[in-house]
C-alpha positions in Angstrom: 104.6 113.7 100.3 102.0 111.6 101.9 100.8 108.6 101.0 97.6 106.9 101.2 96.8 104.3 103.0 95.8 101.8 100.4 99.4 103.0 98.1 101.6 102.1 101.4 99.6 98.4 101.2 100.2 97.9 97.4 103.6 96.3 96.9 105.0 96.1 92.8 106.4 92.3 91.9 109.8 92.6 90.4 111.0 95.4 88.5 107.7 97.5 88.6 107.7 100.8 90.4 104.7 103.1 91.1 104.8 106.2 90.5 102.8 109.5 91.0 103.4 112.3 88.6 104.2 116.2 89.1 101.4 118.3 88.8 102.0 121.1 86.1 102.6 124.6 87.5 100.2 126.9 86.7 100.9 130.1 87.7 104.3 131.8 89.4 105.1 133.0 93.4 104.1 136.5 91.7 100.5 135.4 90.5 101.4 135.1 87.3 99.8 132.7 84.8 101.8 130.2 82.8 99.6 129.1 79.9 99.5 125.6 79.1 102.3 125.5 76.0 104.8 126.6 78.3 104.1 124.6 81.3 106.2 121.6 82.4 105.5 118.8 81.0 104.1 116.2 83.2 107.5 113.8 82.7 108.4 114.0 86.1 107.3 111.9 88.7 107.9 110.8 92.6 108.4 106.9 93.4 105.7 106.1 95.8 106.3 102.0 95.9 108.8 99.8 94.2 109.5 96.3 93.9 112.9 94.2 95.0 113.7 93.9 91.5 114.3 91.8 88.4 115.8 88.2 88.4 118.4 86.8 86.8 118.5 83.7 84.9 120.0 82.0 87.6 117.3 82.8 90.3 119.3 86.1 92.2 117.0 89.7 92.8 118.9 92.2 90.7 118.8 95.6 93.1 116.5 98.7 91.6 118.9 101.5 91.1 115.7 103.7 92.5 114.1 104.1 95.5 111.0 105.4 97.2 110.8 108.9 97.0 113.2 109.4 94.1 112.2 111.6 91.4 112.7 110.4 88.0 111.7 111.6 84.4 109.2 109.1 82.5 108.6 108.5 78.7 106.1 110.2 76.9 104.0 107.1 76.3 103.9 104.1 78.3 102.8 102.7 81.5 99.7 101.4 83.3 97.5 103.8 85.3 96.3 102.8 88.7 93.8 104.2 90.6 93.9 103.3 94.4 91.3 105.7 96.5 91.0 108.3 94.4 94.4 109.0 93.2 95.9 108.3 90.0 99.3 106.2 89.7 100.9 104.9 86.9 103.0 101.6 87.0 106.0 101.2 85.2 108.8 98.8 84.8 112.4 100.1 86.4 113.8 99.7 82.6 111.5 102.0 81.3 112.6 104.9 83.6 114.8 107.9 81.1 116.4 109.6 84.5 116.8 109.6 87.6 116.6 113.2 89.2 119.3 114.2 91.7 118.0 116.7 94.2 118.9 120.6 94.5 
């Protein structure tokens, strides 16, 4: 995946992670079209930019259990979208993350 410019110069404080969902597919390898009810849901989404992650009360960086380029499954409802050159991201917070995606 590449990534813009402007996203590889935006840096999330803390726990926050940016994230830039799956696009639905819409049709299969054969040609076929998948109509909208039975598409995938748009609850998947690559990491593009995370922060260091949260602190303690005692002043230490808790480590993210995600990284950049992870792919992870998102809540329903939530988050802040960000627009940054045409793109849309949405910011979230590392707690608010369901799953994290193993790959195939």
């Amino acid at each position: 995946m590449a990534v813009a410019g402007a996203v590889k110069r935006f840096l999330p404080l803390f726990d926050r992670i940016l994230v830039k969902r799956v696009e639905a597919i819409t049709a299969t390898r054969g040609g076929i079209l998948i109509p909208e009810k039975a598409q995938k849901s748009e609850s998947e989404a690559t990491i593009v930019a995370c922060g260091p992650g949260a602190r303690s009360e005692a002043g230490n960086v808790i480590p993210m259990c995600v990284a950049v380029g992870d792919t992870v499954m998102l809540p329903a409802f939530g988050g802040s979208k960000v627009e940054l050159e045409g793109e849309e991201y949405h910011m979230f917070r590392e707690i608010d993350i369901v799953a994290k995606i193993a790959p195939e």
